[in-house]
N, CA, C and O atoms as a GROMACS GRO file, in nm:
protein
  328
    1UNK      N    1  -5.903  14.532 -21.927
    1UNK     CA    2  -5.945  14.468 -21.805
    1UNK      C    3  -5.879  14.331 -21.797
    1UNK      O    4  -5.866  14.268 -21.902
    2UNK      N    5  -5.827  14.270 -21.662
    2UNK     CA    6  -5.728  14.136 -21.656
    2UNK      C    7  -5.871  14.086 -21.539
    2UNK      O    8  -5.917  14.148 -21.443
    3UNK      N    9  -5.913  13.940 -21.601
    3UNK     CA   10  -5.960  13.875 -21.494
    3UNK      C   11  -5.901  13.739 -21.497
    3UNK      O   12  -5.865  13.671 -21.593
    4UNK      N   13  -5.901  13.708 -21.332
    4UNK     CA   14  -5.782  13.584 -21.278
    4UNK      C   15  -5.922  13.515 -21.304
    4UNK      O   16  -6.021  13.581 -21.273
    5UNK      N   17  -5.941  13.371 -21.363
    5UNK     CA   18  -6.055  13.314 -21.368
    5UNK      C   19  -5.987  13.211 -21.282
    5UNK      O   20  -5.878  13.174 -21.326
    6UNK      N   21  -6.032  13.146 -21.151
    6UNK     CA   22  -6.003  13.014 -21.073
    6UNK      C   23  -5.972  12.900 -21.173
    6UNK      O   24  -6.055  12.848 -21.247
    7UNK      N   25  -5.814  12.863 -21.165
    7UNK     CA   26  -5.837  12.734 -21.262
    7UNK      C   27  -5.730  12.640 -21.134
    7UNK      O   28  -5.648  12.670 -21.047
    8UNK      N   29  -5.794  12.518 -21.189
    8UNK     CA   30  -5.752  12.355 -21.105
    8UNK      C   31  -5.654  12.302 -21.155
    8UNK      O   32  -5.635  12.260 -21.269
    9UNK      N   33  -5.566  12.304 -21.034
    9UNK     CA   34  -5.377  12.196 -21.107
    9UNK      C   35  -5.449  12.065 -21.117
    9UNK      O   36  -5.534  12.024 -21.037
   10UNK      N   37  -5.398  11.995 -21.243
   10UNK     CA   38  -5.435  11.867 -21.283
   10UNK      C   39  -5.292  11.790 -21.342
   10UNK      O   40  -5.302  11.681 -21.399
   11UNK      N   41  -5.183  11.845 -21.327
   11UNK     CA   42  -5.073  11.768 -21.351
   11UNK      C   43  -4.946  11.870 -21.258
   11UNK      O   44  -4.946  11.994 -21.256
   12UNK      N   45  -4.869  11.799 -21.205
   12UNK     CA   46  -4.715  11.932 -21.194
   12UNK      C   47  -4.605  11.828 -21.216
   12UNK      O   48  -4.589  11.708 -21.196
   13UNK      N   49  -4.531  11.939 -21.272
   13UNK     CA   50  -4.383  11.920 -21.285
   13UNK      C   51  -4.316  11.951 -21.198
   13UNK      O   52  -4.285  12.070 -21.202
   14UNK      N   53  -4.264  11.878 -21.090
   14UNK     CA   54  -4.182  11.925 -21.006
   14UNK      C   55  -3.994  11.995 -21.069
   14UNK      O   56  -3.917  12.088 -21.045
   15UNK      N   57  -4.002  11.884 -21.149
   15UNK     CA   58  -3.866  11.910 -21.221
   15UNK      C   59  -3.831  12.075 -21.312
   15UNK      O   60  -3.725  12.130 -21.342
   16UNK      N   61  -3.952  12.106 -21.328
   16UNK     CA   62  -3.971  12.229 -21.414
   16UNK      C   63  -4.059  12.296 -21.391
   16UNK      O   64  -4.111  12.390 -21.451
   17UNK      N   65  -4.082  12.240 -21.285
   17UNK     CA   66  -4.180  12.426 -21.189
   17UNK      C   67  -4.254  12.437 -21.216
   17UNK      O   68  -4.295  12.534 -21.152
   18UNK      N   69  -4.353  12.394 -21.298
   18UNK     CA   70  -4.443  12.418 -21.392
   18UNK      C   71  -4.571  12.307 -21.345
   18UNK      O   72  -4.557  12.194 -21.298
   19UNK      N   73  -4.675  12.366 -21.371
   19UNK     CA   74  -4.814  12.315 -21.342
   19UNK      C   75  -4.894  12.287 -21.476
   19UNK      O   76  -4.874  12.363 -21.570
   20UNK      N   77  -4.998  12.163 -21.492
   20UNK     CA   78  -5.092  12.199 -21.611
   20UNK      C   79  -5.181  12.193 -21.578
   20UNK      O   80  -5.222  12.085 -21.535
   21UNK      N   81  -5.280  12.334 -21.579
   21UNK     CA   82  -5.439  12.378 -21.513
   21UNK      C   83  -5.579  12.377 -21.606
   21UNK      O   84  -5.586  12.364 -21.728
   22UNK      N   85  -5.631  12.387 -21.559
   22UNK     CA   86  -5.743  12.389 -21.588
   22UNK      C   87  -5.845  12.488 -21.612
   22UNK      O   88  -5.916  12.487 -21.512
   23UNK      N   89  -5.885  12.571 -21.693
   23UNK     CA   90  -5.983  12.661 -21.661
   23UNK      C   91  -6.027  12.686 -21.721
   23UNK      O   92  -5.986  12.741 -21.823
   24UNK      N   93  -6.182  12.649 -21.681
   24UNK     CA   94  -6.306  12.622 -21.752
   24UNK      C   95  -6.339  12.538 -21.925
   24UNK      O   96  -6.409  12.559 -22.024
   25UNK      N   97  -6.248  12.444 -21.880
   25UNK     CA   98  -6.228  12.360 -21.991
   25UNK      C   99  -6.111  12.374 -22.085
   25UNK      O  100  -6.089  12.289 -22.171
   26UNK      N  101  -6.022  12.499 -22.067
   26UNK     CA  102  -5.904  12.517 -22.111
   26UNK      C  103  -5.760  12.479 -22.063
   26UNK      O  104  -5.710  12.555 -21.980
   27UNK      N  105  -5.684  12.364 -22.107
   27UNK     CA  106  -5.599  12.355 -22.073
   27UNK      C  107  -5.428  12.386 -22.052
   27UNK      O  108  -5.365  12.302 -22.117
   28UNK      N  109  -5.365  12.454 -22.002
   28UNK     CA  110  -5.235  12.487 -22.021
   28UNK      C  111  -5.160  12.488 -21.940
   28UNK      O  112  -5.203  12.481 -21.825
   29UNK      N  113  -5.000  12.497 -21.962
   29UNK     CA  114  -4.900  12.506 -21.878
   29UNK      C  115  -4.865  12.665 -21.774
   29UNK      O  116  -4.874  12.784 -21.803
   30UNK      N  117  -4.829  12.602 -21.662
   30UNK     CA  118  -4.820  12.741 -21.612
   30UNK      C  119  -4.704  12.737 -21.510
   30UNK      O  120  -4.704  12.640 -21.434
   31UNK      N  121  -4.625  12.808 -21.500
   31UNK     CA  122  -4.514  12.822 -21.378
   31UNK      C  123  -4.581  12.846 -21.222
   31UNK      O  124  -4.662  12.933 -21.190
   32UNK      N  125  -4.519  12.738 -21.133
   32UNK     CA  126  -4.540  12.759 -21.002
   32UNK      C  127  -4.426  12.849 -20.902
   32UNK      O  128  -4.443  12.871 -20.782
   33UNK      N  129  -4.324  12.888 -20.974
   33UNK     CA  130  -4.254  12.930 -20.912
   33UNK      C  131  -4.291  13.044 -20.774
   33UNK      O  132  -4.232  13.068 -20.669
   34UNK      N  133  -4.377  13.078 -20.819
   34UNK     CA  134  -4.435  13.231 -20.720
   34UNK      C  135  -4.490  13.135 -20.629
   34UNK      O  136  -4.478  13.190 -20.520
   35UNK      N  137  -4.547  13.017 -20.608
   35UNK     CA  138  -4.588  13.020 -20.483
   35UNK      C  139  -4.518  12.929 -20.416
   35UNK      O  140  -4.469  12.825 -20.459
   36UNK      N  141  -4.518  12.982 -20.289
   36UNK     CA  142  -4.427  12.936 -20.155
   36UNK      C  143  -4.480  12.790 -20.128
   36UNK      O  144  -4.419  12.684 -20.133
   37UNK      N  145  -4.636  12.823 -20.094
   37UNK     CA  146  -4.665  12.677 -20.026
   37UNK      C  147  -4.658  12.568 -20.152
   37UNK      O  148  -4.640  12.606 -20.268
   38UNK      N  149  -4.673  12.446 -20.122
   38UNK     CA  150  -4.650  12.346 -20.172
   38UNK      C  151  -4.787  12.325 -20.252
   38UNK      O  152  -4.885  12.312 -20.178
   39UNK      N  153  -4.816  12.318 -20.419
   39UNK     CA  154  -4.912  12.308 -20.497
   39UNK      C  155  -4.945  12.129 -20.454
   39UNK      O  156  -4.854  12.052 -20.422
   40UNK      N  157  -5.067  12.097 -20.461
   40UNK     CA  158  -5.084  11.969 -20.542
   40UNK      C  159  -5.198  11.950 -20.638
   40UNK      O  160  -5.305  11.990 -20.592
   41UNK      N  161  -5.203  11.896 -20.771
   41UNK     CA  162  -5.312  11.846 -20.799
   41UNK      C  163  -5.441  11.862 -20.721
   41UNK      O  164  -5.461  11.814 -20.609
   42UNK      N  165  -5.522  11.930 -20.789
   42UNK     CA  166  -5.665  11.935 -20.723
   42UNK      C  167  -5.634  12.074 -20.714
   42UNK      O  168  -5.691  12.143 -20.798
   43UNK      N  169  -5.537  12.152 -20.614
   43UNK     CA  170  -5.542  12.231 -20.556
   43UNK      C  171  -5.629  12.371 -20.693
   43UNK      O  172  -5.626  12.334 -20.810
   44UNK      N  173  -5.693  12.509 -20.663
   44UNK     CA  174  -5.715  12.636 -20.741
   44UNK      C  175  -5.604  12.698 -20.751
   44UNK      O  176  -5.492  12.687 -20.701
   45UNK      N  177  -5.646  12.756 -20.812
   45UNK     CA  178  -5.485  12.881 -20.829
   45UNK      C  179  -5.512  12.985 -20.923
   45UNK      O  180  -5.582  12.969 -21.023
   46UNK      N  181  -5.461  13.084 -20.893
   46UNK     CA  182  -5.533  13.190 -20.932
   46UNK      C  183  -5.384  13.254 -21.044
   46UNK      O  184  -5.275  13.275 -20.990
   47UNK      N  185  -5.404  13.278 -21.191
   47UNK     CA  186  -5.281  13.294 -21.305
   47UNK      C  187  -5.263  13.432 -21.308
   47UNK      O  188  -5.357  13.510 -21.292
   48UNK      N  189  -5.142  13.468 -21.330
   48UNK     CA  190  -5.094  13.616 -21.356
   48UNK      C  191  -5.011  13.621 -21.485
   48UNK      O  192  -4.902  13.566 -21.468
   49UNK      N  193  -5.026  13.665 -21.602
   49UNK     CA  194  -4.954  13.628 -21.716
   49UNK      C  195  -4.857  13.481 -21.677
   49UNK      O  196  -4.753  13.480 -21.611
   50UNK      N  197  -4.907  13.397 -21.721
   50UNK     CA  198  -4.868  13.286 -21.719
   50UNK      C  199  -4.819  13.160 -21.588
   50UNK      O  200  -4.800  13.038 -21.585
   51UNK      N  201  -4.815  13.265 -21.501
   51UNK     CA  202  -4.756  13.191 -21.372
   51UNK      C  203  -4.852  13.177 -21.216
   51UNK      O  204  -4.883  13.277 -21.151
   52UNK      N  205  -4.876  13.081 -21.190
   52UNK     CA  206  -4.996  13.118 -21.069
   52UNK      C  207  -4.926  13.174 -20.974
   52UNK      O  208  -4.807  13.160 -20.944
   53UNK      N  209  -5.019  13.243 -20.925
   53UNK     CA  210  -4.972  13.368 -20.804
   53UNK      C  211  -5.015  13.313 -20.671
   53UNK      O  212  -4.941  13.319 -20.573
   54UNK      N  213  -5.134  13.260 -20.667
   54UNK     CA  214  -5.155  13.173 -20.537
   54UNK      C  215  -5.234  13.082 -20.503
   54UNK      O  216  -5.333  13.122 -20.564
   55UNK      N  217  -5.268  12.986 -20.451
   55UNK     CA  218  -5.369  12.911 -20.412
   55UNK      C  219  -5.460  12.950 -20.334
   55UNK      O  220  -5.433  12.986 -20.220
   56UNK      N  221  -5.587  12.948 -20.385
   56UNK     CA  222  -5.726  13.019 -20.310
   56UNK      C  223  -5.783  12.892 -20.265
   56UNK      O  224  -5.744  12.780 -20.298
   57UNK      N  225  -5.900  12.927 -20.169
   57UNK     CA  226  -6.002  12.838 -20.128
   57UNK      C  227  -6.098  12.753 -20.239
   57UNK      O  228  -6.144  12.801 -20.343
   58UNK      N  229  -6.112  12.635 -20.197
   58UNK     CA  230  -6.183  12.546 -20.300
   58UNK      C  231  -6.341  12.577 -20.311
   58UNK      O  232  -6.397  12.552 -20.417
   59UNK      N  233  -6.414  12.630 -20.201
   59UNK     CA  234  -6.522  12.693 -20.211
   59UNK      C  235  -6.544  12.815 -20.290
   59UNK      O  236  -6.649  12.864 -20.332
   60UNK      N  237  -6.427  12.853 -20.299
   60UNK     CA  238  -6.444  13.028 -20.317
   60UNK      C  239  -6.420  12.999 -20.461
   60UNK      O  240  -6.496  13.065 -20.532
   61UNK      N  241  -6.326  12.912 -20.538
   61UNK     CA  242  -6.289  12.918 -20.656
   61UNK      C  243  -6.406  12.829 -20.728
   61UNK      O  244  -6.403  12.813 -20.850
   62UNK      N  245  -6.511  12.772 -20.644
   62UNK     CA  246  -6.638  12.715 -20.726
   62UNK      C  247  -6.731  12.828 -20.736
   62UNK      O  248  -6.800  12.830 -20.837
   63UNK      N  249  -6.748  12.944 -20.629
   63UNK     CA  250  -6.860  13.007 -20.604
   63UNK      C  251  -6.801  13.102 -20.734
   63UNK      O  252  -6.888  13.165 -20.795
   64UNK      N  253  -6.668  13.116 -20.780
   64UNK     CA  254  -6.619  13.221 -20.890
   64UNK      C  255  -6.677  13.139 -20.994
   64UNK      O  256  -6.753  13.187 -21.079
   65UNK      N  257  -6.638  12.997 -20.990
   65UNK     CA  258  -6.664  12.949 -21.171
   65UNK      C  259  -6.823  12.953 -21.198
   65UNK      O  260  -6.892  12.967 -21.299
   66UNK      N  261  -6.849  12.932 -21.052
   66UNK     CA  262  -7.039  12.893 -21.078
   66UNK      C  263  -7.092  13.074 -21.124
   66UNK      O  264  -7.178  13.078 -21.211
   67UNK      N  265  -7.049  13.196 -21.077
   67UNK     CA  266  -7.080  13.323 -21.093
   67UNK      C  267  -6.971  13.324 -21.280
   67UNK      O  268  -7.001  13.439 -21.313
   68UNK      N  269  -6.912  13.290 -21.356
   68UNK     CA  270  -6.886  13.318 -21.444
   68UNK      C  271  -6.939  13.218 -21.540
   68UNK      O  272  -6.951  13.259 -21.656
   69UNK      N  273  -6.969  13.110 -21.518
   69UNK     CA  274  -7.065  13.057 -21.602
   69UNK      C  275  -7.226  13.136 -21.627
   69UNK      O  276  -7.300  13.114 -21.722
   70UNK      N  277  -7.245  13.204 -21.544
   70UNK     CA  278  -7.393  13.213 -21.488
   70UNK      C  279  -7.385  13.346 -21.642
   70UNK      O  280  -7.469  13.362 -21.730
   71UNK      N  281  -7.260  13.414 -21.623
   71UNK     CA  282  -7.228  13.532 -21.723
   71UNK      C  283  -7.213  13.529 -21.854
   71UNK      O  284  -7.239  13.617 -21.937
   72UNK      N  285  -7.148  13.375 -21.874
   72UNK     CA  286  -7.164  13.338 -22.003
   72UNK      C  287  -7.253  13.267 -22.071
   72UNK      O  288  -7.235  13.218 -22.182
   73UNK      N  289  -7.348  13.259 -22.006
   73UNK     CA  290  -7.500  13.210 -22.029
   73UNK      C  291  -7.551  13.362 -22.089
   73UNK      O  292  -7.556  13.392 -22.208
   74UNK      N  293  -7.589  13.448 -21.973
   74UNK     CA  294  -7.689  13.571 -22.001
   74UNK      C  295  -7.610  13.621 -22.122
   74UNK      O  296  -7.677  13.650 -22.222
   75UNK      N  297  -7.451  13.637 -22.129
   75UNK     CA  298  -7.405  13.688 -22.218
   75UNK      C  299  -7.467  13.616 -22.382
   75UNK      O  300  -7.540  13.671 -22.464
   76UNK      N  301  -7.412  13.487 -22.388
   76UNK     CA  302  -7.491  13.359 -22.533
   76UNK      C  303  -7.628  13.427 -22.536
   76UNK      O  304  -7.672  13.488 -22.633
   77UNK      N  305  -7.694  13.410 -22.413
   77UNK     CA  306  -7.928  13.447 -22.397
   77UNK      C  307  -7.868  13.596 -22.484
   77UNK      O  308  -7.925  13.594 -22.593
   78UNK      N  309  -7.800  13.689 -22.478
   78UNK     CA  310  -7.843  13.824 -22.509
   78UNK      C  311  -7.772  13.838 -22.675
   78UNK      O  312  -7.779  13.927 -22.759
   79UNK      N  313  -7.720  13.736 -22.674
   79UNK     CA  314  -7.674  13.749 -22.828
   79UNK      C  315  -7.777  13.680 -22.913
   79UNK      O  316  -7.833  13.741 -23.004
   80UNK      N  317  -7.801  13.563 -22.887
   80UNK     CA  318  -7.910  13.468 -22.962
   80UNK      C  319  -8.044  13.594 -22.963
   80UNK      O  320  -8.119  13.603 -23.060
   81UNK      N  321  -8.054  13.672 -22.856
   81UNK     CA  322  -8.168  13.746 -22.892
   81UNK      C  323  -8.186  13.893 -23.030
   81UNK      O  324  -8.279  13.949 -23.088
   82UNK      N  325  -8.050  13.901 -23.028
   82UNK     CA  326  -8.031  13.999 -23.158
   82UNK      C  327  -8.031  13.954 -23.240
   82UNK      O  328  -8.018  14.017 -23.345
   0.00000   0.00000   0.00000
């Protein structure tokens, strides 16, 4: 199973195409080449082996992180209970 988790540009390289994101506290480098429109800082973006594929809505990429936190909670609650 591949899930795109919403992560936030917090640095770009214009010189080298390349973005450094954010997601969910993980930080790394990623190629912007695939997308057309113009990235900035702040902007979501959604990763495909290594390279973001596109910029999503800023609502939509909170309502994802707030629904995958919510998962890794019940997931921690159901382990601590065994």
């Amino acid at each position: 199973m591949c899930l795109s988790i919403p992560s936030q540009v917090v640095e770009i390289n214009r010189d080298e195409k390349t973005a450094v994101v954010d997601t969910m506290g993980v930080k790394r480098k990623v190629g912007i080449d695939f997308i057309a429109d113009e990235v900035k800082v702040g902007d979501y973006v959604l990763i495909h082996i290594g390279y973001a594929m596109n910029i999503i809505d800023e609502e939509y990429a909170k309502e994802s992180l707030a629904l995958y936190q919510e998962i890794i909670k019940k997931m921690e609650n159901e382990e601590n209970q065994t």
